[in-house]
C-alpha positions in Angstrom: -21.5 -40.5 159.6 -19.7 -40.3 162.7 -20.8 -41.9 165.9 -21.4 -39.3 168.2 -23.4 -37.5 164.8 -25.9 -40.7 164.8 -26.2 -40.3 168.7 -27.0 -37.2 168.5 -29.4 -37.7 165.5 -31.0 -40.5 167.6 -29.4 -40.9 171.4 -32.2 -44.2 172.8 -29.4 -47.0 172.9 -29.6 -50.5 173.8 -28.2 -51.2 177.1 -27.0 -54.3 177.7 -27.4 -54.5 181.7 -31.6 -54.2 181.1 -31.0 -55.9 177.2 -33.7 -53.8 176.2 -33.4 -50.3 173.9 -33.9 -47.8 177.1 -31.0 -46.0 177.7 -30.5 -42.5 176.2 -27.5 -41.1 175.7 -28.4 -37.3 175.4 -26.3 -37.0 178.8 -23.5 -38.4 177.1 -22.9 -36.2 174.3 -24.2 -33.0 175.3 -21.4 -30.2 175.2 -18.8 -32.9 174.7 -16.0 -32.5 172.2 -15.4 -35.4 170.3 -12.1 -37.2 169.0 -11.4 -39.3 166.2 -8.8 -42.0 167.5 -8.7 -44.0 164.5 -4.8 -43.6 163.7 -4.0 -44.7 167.8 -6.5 -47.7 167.2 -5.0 -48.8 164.0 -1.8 -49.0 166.4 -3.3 -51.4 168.4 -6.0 -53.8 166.7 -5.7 -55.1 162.8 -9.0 -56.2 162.2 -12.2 -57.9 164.2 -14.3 -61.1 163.2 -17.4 -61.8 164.7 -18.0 -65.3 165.2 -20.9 -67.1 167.7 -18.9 -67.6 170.2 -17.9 -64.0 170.3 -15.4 -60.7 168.9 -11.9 -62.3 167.8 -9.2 -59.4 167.1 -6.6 -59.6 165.4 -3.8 -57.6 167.2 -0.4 -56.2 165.5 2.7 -57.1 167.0 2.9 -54.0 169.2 -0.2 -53.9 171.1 0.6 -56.0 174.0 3.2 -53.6 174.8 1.4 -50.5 174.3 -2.1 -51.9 176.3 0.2 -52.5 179.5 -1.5 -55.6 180.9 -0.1 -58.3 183.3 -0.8 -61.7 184.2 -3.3 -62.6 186.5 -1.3 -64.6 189.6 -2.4 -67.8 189.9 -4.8 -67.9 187.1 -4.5 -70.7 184.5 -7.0 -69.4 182.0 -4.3 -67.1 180.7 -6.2 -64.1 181.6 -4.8 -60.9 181.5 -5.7 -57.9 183.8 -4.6 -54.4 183.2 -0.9 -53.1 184.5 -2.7 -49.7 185.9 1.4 -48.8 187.2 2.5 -48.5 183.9 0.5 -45.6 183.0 0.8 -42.4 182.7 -0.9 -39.2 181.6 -4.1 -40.8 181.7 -5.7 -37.0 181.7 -8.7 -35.8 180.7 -8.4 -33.0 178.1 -11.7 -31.7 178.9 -14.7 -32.2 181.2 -16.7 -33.5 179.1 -15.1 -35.8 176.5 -16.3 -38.3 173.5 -13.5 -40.8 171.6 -14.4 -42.8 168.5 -12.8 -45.0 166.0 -13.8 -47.7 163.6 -13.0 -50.9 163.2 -11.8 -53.1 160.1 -13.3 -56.0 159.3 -11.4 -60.1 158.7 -14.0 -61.7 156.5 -13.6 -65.5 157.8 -16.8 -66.4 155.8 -18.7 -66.8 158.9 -22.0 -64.7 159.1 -23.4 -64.2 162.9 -26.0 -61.7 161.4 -23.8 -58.6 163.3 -21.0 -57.1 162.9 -18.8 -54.1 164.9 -18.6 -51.3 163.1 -17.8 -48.1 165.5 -16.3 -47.6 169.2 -17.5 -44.8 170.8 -16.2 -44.0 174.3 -17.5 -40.9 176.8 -15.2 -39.7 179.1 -16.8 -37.5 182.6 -13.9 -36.0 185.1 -15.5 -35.1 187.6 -14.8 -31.6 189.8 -12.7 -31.1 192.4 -15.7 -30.7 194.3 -17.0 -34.6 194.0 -13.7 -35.8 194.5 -13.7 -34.1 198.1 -16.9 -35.3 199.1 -16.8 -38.8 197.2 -13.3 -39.6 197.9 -12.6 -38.3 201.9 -8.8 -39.7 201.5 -7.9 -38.5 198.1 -5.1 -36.7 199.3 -3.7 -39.8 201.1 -4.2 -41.9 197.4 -3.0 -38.9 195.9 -5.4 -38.6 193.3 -6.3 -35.3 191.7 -8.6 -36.7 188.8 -11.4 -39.4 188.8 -13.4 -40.5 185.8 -15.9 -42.3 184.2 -16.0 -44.1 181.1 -18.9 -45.8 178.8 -18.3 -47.7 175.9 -20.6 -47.9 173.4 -20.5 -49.8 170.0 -22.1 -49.0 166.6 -23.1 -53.1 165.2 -25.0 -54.0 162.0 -27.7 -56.1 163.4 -29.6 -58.3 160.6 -29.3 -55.2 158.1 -29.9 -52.5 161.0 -27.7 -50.1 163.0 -27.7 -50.8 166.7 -25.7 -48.5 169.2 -25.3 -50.5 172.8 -23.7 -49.3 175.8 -21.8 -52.1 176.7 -19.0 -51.4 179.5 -18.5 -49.0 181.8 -15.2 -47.7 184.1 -14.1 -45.9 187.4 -10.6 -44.5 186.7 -8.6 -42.4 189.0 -5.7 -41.0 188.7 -2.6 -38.9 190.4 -1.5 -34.9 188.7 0.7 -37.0 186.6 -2.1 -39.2 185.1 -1.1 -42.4 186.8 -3.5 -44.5 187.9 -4.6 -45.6 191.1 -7.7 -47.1 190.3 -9.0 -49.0 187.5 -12.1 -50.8 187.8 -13.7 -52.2 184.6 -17.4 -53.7 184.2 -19.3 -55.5 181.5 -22.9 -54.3 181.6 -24.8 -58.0 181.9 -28.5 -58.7 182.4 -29.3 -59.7 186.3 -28.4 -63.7 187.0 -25.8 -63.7 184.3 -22.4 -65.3 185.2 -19.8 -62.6 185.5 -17.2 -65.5 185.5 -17.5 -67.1 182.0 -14.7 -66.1 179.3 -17.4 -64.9 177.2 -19.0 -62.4 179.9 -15.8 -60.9 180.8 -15.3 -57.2 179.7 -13.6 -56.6 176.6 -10.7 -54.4 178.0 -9.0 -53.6 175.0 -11.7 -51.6 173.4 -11.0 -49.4 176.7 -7.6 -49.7 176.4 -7.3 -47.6 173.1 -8.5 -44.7 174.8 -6.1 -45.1 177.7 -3.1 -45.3 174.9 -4.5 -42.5 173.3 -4.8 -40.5 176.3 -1.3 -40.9 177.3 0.1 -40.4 173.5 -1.8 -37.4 173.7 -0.8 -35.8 177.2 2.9 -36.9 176.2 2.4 -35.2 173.5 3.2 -38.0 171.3 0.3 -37.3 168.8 -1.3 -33.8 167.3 -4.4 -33.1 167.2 -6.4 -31.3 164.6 -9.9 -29.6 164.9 -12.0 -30.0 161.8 -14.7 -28.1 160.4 -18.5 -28.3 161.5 -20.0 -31.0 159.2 -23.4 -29.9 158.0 -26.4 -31.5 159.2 -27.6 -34.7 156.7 -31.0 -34.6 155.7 -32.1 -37.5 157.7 -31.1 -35.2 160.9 -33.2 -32.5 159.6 -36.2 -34.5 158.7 -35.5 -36.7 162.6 -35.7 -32.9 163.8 -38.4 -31.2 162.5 -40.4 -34.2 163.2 -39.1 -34.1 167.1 -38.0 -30.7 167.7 -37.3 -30.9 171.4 -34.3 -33.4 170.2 -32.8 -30.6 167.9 -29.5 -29.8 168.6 -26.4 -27.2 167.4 -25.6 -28.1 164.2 -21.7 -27.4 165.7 -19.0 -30.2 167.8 -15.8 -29.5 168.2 -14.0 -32.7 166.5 -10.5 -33.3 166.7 -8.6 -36.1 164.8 -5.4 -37.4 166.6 -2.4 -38.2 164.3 0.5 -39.7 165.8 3.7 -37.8 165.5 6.0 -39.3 164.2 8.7 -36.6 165.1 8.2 -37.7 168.6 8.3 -41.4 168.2 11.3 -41.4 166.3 14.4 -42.2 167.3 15.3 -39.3 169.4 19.0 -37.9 168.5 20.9 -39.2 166.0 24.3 -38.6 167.5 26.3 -42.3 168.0 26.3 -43.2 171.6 23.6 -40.5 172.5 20.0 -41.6 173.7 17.2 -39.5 172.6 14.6 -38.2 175.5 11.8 -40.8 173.9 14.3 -43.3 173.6 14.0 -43.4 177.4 11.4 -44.3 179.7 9.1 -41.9 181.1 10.4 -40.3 184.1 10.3 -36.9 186.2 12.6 -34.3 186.8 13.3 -33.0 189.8 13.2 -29.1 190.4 16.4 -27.9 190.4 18.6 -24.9 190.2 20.5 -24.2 186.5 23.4 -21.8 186.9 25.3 -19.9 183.7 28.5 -18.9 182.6 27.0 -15.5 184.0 26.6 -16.2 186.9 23.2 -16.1 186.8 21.1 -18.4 188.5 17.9 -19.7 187.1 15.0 -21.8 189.2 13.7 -24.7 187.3 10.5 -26.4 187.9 9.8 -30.4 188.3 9.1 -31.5 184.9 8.1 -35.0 183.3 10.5 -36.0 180.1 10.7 -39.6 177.9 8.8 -42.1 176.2 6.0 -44.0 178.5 5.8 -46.6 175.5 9.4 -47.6 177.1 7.9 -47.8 181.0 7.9 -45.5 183.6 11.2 -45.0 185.7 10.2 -43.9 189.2 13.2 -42.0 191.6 13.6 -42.2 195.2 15.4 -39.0 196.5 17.4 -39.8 199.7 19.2 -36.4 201.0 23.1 -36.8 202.4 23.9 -34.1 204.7 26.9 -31.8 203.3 26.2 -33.1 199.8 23.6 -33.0 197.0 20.4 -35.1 196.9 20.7 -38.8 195.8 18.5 -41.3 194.2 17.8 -45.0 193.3 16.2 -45.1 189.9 13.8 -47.8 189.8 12.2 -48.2 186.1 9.2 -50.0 185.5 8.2 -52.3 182.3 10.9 -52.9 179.7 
């Protein structure tokens, strides 16, 4: 059954700032349409183990360069915080949005009593209309979208399904989906230390939907609607006995697959790059004139690969000439 299904089936979650089973969800999943973003995930994360002293992932070999973190200055723990300049298209595609995936399991032959078994992720943008009043100087910060994420996850406690909202995040970002702000909180009972390893929010669960976000608004992935599932019989039994919890039997579900058309290898002619062969980087608008004579406007446009950086241009103008720049790219 799919995550936001067993919300919707039952939405009282435990939440992890009160530790107690009294948050509910129903706000959450109301009119949002749901992704499956297994296949970016997979990208990203191997397998989990649960052990006492917490989640251990196993990553693959490319997940430290798609998450986009950096080094903490000055910190010997080896921490690593979020890069929030090397993303981009970190865009909501709708109001109201919920991401999933599952997770494999590394038996290590340790049993904690739990295990992980879904992500689930809500995505709010707000309106133009909060921003304004929220955020006096968002034209100053240039930011055009803010956000709020919760992360939930779906564990097998002692034999039983548990659903927990365990972090939450502020995101904002610029009409290009870069962000400018990135705050990221573990929910924690009051009197908790914030500073131990152990309490610190897991980031990468986060950091899936921030790949898949820009895979999807670089279009770098497809995404395919599926059909309504029909309600299971332990809905319509949960529902007749509680009918003011009945809801459309309908969600618009999307599955994301990666395309691998678009992270090939670009053109195949010997000595030519292909556009995601290069970073990600912005075109300025620009006139295009024919054989014709005819002369054609072109809008600014984005082109490239973000997986390869961003590459961020400084126009100077030269009197009596064209416009100049200094390209200065960003990450690999």
């Amino acid at each position: 059954m799919r995550l936001i299904d067993y919300l919707r089936i039952d939405p009282m979650c435990f939440d992890a700032s009160t530790d107690k089973v009294d948050f509910d969800a129903s706000d959450n999943i109301k009119g949002a349409t749901a992704f499956d973003i297994g296949e970016v995930a997979d990208q990203l994360i191997t397998s989990i183990a649960e052990q006492p002293q917490g989640v251990v992932y196993d990553l693959t070999p490319k997940t430290l360069e798609l998450i986009k973190v950096r080094s903490l200055p000055g910190d010997e723990s080896e921490s690593l915080a979020i890069d929030a300049s090397q993303y981009v298209g970190i865009i909501p595609p709708y109001d109201n949005c919920f991401f999933e995936y599952a997770v494999r399991h590394r038996n290590d032959g340790t049993d904690v009593g739990w295990s992980i078994r879904d992500v689930g992720i809500h995505l709010a943008s707000m309106s133009p209309e909060w921003i304004a009043v929220k955020i006096p100087d968002y034209k100053e910060h240039g930011i055009t979208f803010a956000m709020y994420a919760t992360v939930f996850l779906h564990s097998v406690v002692q034999g039983k399904d548990v659903v927990g909202r365990q972090i939450v995040a502020y995101m904002t970002a610029d009409a290009d989906g870069r962000l400018t702000t990135c705050e990221v909180e573990a929910l924690l009972p009051a009197g908790v230390d914030r500073s131990l390893p152990q309490n610190q929010p897991q980031f990468l669960l986060l950091a899936v939907l921030l790949v898949a976000l820009m895979m999807l608004n670089c279009r770098m992935v497809k995404h395919t609607l599926t059909a309504p599932e029909p309600k299971s019989r332990q809905q319509r039994r949960y529902e007749e006995q509680h009918p003011e919890r009945a809801t459309a039997s309908h969600v618009s579900y999307y599955i994301l697959e990666i395309d691998l058309d678009k992270t090939g290898t670009g053109a195949s002619g010997a000595g030519k790059t292909g556009g995601w062969e290069q970073a990600w980087h912005k075109v300025r608008g620009h006139l295009r004139h024919y054989k014709s004579g005819k002369v054609v406007p072109v809008r600014s446009y984005s082109r490239g690969n973000p997986l390869k950086g961003l590459g961020l241009k400084d126009y100077k103008l030269k009197g009596g000439g064209g416009a100049t720049f200094c390209a200065s790219p960003i990450g690999r």
